[in-house]
N, C-alpha and C positions, 0 to 999 in steps of 0.2 A: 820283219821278214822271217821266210823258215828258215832255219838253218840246215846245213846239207848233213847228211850222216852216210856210218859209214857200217857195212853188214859185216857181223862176223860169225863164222861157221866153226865151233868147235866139235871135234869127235874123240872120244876117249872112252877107256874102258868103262864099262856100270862096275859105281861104287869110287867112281875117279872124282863125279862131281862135286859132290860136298866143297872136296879141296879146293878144286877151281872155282867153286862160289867164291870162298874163302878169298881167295885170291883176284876176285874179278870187285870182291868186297873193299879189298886196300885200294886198288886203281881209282874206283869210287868214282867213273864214267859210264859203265859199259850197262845199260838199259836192256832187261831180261824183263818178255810179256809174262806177266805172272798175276793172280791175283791178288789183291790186297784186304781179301778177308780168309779165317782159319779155314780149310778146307779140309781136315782130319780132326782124330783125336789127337796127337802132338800138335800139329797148329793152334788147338783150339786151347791145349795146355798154358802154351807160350803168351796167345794172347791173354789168358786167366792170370798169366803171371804179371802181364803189363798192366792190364786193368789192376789189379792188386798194388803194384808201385803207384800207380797215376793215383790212386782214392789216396793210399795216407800221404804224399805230396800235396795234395790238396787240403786234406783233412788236418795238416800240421801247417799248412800255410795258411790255415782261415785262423786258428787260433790267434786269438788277441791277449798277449802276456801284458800285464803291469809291467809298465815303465819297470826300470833297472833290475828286474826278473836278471838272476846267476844261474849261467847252465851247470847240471849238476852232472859231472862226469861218472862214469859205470865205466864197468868193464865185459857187459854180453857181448859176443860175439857174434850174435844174428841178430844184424840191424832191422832188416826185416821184421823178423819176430819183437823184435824190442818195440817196435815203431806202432804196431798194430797193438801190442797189451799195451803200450802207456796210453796212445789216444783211445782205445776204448774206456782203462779205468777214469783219464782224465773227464771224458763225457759222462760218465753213470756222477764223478762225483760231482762235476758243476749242476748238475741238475739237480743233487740230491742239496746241493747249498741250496741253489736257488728255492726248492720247495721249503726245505727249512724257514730258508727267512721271511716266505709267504704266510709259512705257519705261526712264526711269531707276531707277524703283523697281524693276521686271523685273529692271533690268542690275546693278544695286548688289549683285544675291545671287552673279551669277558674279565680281565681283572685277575688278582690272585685268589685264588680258593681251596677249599680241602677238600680232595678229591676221594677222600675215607666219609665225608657225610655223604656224599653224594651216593659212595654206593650203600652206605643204612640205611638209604630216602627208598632207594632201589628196593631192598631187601623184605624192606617194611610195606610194599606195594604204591610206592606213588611215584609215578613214572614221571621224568621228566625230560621236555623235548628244548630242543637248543635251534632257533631259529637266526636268521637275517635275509631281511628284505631291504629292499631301497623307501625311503621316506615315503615313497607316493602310494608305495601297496602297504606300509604300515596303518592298521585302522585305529583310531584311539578308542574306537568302543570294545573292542577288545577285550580289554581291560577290566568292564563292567561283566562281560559274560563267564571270564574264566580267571584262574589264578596266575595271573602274568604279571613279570617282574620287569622292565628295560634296564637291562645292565649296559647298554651303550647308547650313545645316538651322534651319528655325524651326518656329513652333507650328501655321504655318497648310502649309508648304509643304517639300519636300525638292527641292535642285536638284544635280545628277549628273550627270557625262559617261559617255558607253559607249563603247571601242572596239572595234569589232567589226560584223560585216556584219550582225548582223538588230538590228532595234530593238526595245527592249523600250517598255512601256506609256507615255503620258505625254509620247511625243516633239515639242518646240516649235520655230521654227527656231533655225539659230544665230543668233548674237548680230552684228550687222554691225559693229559700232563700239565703242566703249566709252561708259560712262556718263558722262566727263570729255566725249566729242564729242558725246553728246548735248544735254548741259548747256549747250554753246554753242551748239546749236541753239535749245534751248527759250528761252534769253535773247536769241536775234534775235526768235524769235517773240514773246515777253514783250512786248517793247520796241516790235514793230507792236500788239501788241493793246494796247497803250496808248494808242497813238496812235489807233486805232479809239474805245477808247472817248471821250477828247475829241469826238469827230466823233458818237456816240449822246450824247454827255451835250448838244452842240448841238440834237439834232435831237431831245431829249424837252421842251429850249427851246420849240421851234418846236413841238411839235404841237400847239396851237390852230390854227395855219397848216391843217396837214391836214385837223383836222377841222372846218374850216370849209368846205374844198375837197369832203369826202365830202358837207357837210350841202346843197351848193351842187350836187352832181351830183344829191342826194334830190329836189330841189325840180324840177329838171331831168325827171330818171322819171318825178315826180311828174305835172309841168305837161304831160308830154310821150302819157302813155297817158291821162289824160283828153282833152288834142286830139283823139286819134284815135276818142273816142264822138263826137265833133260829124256825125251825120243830113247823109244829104247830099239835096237835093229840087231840080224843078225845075232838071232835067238836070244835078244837080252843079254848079248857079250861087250855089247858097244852099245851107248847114247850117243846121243846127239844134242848140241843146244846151239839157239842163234841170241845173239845179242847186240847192240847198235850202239855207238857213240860217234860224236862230236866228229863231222868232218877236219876240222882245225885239231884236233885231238889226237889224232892216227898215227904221226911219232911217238909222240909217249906212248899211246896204247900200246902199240907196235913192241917200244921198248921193253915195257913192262911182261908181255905177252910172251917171248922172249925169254923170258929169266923164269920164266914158271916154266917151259919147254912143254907145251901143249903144242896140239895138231891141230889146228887150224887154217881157215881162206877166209879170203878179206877180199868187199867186192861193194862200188859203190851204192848204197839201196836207192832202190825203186820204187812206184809208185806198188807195185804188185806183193811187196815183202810186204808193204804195210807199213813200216817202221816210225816211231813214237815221233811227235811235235814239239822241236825244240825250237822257240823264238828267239830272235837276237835284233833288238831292237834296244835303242839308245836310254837313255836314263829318267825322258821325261816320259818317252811311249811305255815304256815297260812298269811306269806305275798305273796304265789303264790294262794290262794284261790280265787282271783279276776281272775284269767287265768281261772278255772275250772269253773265261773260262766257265764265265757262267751259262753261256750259250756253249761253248764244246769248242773244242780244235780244228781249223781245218784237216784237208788230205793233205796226204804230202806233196802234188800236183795241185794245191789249191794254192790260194794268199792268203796274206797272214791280214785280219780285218784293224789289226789292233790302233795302224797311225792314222787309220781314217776313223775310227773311235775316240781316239787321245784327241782332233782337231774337234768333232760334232758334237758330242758328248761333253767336252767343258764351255763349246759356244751353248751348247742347248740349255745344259745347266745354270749358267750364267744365267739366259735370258729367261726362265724361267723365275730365278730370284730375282734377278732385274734391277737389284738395290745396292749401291756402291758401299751403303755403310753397314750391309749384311754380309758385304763379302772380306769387310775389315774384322767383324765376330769369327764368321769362319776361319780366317788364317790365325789368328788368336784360336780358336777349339785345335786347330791344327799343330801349332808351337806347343799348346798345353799334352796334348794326347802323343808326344816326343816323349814324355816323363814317362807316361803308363808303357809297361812292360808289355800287356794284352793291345797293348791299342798303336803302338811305335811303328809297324809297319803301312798303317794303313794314315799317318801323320800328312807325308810329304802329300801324298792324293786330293786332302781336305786343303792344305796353302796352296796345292796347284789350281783347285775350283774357287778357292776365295778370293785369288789374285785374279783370275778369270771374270770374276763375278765384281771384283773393283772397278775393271776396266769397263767390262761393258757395262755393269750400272752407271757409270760415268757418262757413259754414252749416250745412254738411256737419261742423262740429268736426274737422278733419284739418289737421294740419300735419305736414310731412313724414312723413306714418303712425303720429303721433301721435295720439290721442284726445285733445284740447285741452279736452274736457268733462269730465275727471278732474282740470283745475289746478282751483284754490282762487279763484284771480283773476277767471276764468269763473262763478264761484258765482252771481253776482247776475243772470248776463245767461241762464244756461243755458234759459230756455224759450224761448229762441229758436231756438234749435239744433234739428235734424231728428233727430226720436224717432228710436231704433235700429227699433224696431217699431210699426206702425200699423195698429189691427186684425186684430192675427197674423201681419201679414207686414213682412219688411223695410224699412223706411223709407223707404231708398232706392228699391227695387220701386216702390212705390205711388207716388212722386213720379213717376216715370220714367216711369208707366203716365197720372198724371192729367196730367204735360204733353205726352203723347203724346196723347192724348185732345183736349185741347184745341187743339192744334195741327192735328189733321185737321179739328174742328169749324172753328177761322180757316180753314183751305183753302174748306171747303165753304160757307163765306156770301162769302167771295172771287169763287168760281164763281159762285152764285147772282145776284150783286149785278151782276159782267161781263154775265154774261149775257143780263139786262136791259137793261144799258146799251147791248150789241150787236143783241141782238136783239129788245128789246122785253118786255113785260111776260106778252102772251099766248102767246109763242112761248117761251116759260122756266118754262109751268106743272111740266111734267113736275122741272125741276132746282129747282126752288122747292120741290116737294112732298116730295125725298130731302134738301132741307136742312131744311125745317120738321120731318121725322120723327126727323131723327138730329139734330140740332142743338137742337132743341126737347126731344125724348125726354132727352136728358144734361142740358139743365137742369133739367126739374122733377126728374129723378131725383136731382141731386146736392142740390135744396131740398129733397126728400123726407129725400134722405140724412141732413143737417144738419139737420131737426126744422123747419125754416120750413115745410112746408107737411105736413097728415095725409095719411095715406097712402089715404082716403077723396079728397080733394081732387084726391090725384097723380094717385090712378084716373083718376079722371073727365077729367082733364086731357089724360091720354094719349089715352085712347080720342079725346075730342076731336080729337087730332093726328093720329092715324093716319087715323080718318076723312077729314080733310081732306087727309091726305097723299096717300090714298090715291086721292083723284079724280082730285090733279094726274101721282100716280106712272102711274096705268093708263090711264082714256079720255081724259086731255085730254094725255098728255105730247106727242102734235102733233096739233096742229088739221087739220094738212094732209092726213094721215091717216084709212083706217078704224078706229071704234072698235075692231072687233076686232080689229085689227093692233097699234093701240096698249095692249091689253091683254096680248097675247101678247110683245109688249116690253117692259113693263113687268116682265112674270114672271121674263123672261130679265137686265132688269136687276138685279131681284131679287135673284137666285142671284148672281151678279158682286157684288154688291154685299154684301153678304152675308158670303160667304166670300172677299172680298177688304180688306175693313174689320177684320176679325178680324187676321188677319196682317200687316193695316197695324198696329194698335195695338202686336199684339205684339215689331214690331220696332223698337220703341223700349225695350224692354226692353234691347236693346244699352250703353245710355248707364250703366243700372245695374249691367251685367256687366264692363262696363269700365272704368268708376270703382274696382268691388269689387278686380278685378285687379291695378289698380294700386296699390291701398292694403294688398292682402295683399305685393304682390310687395317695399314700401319696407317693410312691417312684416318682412319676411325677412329684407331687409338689415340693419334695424335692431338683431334679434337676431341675427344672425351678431354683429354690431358687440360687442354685450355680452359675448356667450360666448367674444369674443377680448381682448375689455377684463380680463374679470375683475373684482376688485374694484378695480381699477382703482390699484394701489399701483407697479404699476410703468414708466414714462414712456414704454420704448420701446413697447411695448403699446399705449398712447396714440398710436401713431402710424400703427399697423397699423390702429388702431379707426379715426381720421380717413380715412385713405385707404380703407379699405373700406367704410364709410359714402358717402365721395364719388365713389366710383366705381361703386359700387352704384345711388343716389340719380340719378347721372347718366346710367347706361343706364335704367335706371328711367322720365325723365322723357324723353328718347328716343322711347322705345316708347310714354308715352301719348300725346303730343304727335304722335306719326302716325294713333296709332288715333283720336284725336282732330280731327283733320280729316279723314281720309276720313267716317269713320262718321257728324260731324254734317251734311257737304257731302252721304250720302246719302239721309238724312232729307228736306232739303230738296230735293231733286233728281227724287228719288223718291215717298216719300208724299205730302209738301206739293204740288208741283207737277200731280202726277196727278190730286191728289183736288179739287184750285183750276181745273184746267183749261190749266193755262198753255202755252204754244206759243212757242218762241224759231224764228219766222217771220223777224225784223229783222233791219238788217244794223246796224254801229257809225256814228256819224256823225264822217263822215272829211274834215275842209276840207282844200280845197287847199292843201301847204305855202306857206306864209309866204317870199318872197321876202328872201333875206337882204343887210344894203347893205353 
């Protein structure tokens, strides 16, 4: 649900605000519309200053130290500066090891030699060229045409001198040194990147240090581009600034507000202030809040989409993977990505859909593209299970169809209900009238269906509703209106409605095409599995069977696990959202960071 909030008006001298950021900064409630990219040259300093923290936090957290690496304590005093020279010399030097010891492996294939004949060979006019190719572009005739020596040959490379004026393919320079002098190269350098690392294994010490410093500029940017909304009035002697927090929040606020001795009024917001979207929904809905953010906020007079997301979106998802013992991997990826630092918030989301996905793959009788309604153990519980076919068609079909059905009917009493609530009872005839029709129409139809009511009874019923629909559908859908304008709209809404209800329903047929997909494509794998097993008498076979199974199995659950959330994120995006009305008008509710001590 939204949560209610509350306006505040303060007015104080220009040049007063800084402080009162500062101070609306400790509260760490009170939500100030501001931008959140640099909009000056100070802004854009700040943010150069953050990006400059965030790269060497980074750049000292990707470094990988040898085990038992000793941080090697200093004493500079600009950690900053310290932070940025040791990881650049540590980069020039690992690279400068790394090409080293490429060089010695290069030089290891020429051998040792004197590099004083070579330059008298020079001097004396007989040039010689230092080649490597791979075995398949080495020609042995070669050898007949010119004065060539193979001073190497392995599986990956041939290495060869030529003397003689033209170069043949393959030519590298010469060798400047030998592999003994480079050797003693690479172990000075060795021996500084050692020392480097001490000096990063210090400084992965200290990065709370930094990122306190980065989170301490945030608050800075923060504090710093809402000062600069503070209205200026009153020949620029006085600003102005408004700012919004937590209906439930208003004592403290109040309190706090209070002790700073600013002038302020305090007045409940409105739809018209505008004021930022703060949800407050329970523990299981507010891990689908990240779905609803991708589409936008409602208004502040709107609903919050999110507990009818957290119910469609983990049934969609489910029946999409369809497979009770893909939804066992999932809460497994789920418990593991608790350990990752990057991945911990989005954990609980992954065991809410796998446990989702246990259930209804249950339902579904599928484990890993098993038909689980063929064990012996399942005997007692099997009417539970989802018919293969249900009145001649697919089982799964007709689920896909009747919670597609149902799902546009919640949109459309959603609508209907907002509607009211915004505009009133006699201003919602028209959208009252297209839910009473269709939303009405599918219940008695489905009490018909199921024998509760005769089909004498249904009639009559119907007719009743369309009648009545059809007052609010055509002259009364606005009062504001000629009737014959409002009929002529009505017609048109008609047709829209009509044929666009149709191919709403039908595309939730997706959820069944793609569940099916995935349970043919693990029953593929499944039998590959056998027809490599055999009967199964001989061990290594059992190993080809395991790994093609689980690699099978694994791209498998892959592919549904995408089609999987896009396809249920379109549903509700799409049909639900259109056919409810919804409007992501809102912006997020952003308080001012929180002053750090």
């Amino acid at each position: 649900m939204i949560g209610k909030m509350t306006k505040y008006s303060f007015v104080l001298l220009n040049g007063e605000q800084n402080g009162l950021i500062e101070s609306l900064q400790d509260i760490g409630l009170m939500d100030i519309n501001r931008s959140i990219k640099p909009v000056d040259d100070h802004s854009h300093k700040i943010k150069s200053e953050i990006e400059l923290l965030d790269g060497l936090i980074q750049g000292i957290g990707k470094v990988e130290l040898p085990e038992g690496t000793q941080p090697v304590p200093y004493q500079e005093e600009d950690l900053v500066r310290l932070a940025g020279g040791t990881l650049m010399l540590y980069t020039e030097a690992e690279a400068e090891v790394n090409k080293l010891r490429k060089e010695i492996e290069d030089r290891k294939a020429w051998g040792e030699f004197d590099h004083d004949i070579l330059r008298k060979l020079s001097e004396a006019g007989i040039p010689l060229h230092f080649h490597r190719l791979s075995p398949k572009a080495f020609k042995e005739e070669w050898a007949d045409e010119y004065a060539l020596s193979v001073i190497s040959a392995r599986k990956d490379a041939v290495w060869f001198v030529v003397a003689a004026e033209d170069s043949l393919p393959g030519e590298i320079p010469a060798p400047t040194c030998s592999s003994a002098d480079t050797a003693l190269q690479l172990q000075e350098k060795e021996s500084y990147l050692h020392q480097l690392q001490g000096e990063i294994a210090e400084l992965k010490r200290r990065l709370p240090e930094l990122e306190a410093m980065r989170e301490k500029e945030y608050v800075k940017l923060d504090g710093y581009l809402a000062g600069i909304t503070a209205v200026p009035a009153a020949e620029d002697t006085i600003v102005t600034l408004v700012g919004y927090a937590p209906e439930e929040n208003e004592a403290a606020v109040t309190e706090a507000l209070e002790k700073i001795n600013v002038l302020y009024l305090k007045e409940k917001a409105t739809v018209q202030d505008n004021p930022p979207i703060r949800f407050r929904n329970n523990k299981f809905v507010r891990q689908f809040e990240v779905l609803t953010d991708m589409y936008g906020r409602p208004s502040y007079d709107g609903f919050d989409p999110t507990p009818f997301i957290s119910i469609f979106f983990l049934l969609f998802f489910a029946l999409c993977m369809g497979d009770a013992g893909y939804g066992l991997i999932l809460i497994l990826i789920g418990l593991l990505l608790k350990k990752v630092d990057s991945f911990k918030d989005m954990a609980p989301l992954v065991v809410i859909l796998g446990v989702g996905t246990v259930i209804v793959g249950f339902f579904l009788h599928t484990f890993f593209s098993i038909d689980i309604a063929q064990w012996k153990i399942f005997e007692p519980i099997k009417g539970i299970f989802l018919p293969d076919e249900i009145a001649g068609y697919a089982g799964g079909m007709v689920l896909s169809i009747v919670v597609g059905i149902f799902h546009l009917c919640l949109a459309m009493v959603v609508k209907a209900i907002q509607a009211v609530k915004v505009n009133g009872f006699a201003a919602s005839l028209g959208t009252l009238g297209w839910t009473l029709l269709i939303v009405g129409g599918v219940i008695v139809g489905a009490l018909a269906l199921v024998g509760v009511l005769n089909t004498a009874a249904a009639k009559w019923i119907i007719i009743a509703i369309g009648v009545i629909s059809a007052i609010g559908i055509f002259p009364l859908n606005n009062l504001q209106r000629n009737k014959f304008a409002n009929v002529g709209l009505g017609l048109w809404d008609t047709y829209n409605t009509a044929t666009g209800l149709l191919g709403d329903v039908l595309s939730y047929l997706r959820l069944y095409a793609l569940g099916l997909a995935g349970s043919m494509l693990g029953m593929a794998f499944n039998d590959m599995g056998k027809m490599v097993l055999g009967d199964g008498s001989n061990a290594l076979l059992w190993i080809f069977f395991i790994l093609l199974v689980l690699v099978g199995h694994t791209l498998n659950i892959a592919m549904c696990a995408l089609g999987a959330f896009v396809h249920p994120l379109r549903l509700n995006f799409l049909e639900f959202f259109k056919n409810s009305g919804y409007e992501a008008t809102g912006r997020n509710y952003n308080p001012l960071k929180k002053q750090t001590k």
